[in-house]
N, C-alpha and C positions, 0 to 999 in steps of 0.2 A: 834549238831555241832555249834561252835562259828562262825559267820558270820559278823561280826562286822569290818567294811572299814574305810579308814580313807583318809582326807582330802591328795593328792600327794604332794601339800606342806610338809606337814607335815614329808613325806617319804623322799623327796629331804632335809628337812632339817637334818632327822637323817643320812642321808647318809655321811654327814660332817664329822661326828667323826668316830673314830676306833670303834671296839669294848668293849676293856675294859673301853672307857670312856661312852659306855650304860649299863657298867653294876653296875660302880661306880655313875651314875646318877639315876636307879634303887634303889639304896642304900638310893641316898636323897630320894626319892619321899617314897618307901616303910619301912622307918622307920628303916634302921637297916642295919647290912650286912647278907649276904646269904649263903647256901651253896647248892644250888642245884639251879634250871631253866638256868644253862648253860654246854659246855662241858666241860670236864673236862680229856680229854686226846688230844695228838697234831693230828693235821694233818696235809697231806701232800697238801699241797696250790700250785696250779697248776701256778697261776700268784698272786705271794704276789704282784705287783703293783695295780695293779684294786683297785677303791675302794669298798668299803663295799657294799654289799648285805645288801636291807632291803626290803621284799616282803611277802607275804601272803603264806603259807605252802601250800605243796601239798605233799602230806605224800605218799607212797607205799612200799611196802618190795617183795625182790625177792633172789632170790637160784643162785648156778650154780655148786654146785656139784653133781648135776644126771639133768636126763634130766625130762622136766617136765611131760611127759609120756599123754601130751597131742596129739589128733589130728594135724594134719596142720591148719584146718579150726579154729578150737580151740583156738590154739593159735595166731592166726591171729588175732580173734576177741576179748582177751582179750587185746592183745596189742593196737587192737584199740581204746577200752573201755579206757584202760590205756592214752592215748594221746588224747580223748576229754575230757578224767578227767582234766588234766594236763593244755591242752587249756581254760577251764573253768573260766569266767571273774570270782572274779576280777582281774586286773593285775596292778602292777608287782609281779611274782611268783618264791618262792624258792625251788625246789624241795630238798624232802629230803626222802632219802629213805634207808631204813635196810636191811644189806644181813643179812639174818639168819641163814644161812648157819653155822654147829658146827666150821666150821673152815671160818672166813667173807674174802673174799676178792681173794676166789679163779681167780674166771673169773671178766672182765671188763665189766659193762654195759655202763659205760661214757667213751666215748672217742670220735673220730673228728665227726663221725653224728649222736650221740644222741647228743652232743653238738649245732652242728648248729638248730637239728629237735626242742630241746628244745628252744633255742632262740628264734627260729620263731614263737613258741606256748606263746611267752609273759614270757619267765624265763630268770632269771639274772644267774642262776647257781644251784647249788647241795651242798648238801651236806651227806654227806654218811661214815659209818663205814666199808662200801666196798671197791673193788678197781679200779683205773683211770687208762687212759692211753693215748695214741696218744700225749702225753704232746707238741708236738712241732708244732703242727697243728689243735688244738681246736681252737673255733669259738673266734676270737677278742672282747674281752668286756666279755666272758662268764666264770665264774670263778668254777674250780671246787676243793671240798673240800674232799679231801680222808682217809679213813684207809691206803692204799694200792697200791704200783702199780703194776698192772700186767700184761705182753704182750697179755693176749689171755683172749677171751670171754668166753673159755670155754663152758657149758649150762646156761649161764646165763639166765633167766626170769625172767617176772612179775610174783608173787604169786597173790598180792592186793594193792587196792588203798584206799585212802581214811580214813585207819587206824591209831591209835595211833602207833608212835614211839618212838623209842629210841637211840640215836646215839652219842654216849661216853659217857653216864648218863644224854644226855638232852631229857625231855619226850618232841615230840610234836605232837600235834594235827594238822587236817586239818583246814586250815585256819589262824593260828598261826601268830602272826606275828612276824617275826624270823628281825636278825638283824646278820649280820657274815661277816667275814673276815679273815685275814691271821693268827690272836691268835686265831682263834672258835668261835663260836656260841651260842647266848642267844635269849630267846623269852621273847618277851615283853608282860606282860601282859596286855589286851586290855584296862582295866580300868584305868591306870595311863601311856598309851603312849601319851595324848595331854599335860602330866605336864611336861614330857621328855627335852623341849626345855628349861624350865624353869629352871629346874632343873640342866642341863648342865653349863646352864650360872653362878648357883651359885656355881659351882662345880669347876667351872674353875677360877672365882673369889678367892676365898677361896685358891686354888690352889696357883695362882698367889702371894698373897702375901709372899709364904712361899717362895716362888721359887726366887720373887726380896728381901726378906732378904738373902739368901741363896747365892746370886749373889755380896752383900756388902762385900767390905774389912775387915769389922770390925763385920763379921758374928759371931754370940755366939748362946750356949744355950739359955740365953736371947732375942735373937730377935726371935728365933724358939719358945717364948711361947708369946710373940710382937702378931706377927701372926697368931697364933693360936685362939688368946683371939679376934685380931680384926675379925675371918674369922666368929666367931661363931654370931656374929650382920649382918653378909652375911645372909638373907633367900629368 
């Protein structure tokens, strides 16, 4: 498992930008553009205000179309298991977890007190190919990211913790450090998150001068390759 933490500066700075600007900064850093380490279908964003999630994974997958055919005591104690996994420094943490259920999103496991029970365990939010719900009375600050919404929990459970996921074509591992908000979801690979700051900067440079050609009266083709020519001396 990847265990690799990183300076909370460093977390409160990527918290700054959206998402698609970590994944166009991703782009400078790892040489190229991409088609995979983010989602890749919508969701439904329970508070597109909040900003971005940026926390360390905590992975788990669970069911709710049959019942888990466990015990009382049983399942008591996996969900415990499940929520010291969950509480487990370091923090801040993103839970993200798979219904695997043939058909995802029957019953809700998030809604108002998995909300708040996660808060308190040190999580910014979720994110999930499952389904949400209590949308009007979830915990303030806690953002959840859905396939789904559905009124009723059905059987919902915990399967497992701690396992590799996949939640709209993004694989992630425990520990990950994921980055997400109201467009979805990418993980940072651990090796090139401290160039991320760097990266941004040049990114938004670059950016800019296309944007104040673009904003002149006497905007052309010509200034659109102006720009382009001076952003490539940006590194």
């Amino acid at each position: 498992m990847n265990h690799q933490t990183f300076e909370p500066e460093l977390l409160s700075e990527l918290r700054k930008y959206d998402t698609p600007t970590i994944c166009n900064a991703l782009e400078v850093v790892l040489g190229g553009r991409r088609s995979n380490g983010f989602t890749t279908e919508t969701f439904i964003c329970a508070d597109p205000k909040l900003p971005p999630m940026v926390g360390y994974a905590r992975t788990a997958t669970l069911r709710a179309a049959e019942p888990s055919g466990l015990s009382a005591q049983q399942a008591r104690d996996l969900r415990m298991a499940y929520y010291e996994y969950v509480a487990a420094e370091p923090h801040p943490t993103v839970v993200v977890v798979q219904d695997i259920d043939a058909r995802p999103g029957l019953g809700a496991w998030w809604g108002e007190v998995h909300a708040v029970v996660h808060q308190k365990l040190g999580s910014l939010g979720v994110i999930t190919n499952g389904a949400i719900r209590d949308l009007d009375v979830i915990a303030p600050g806690f953002q959840l990211l859905g396939g789904k919404i559905s009124p009723s929990h059905a059987f919902v459970h915990i399967i497992e913790q701690g396992n590799e996921v996949n939640i709209f074509g993004l694989t992630v591992r425990h520990q990950d450090l994921i980055h997400a908000d109201r467009h979805g979801a990418v993980v940072i690979p651990a090796q090139v998150a401290n160039d991320l700051p760097h990266a941004i900067g040049v990114m938004i440079a670059r950016e800019q001068l296309i944007l104040e050609a673009a904003r002149q009266p006497d905007f052309s083709v010509a200034a659109i390759r102006r720009a382009m020519e001076q952003g490539e001396d940006i590194h």
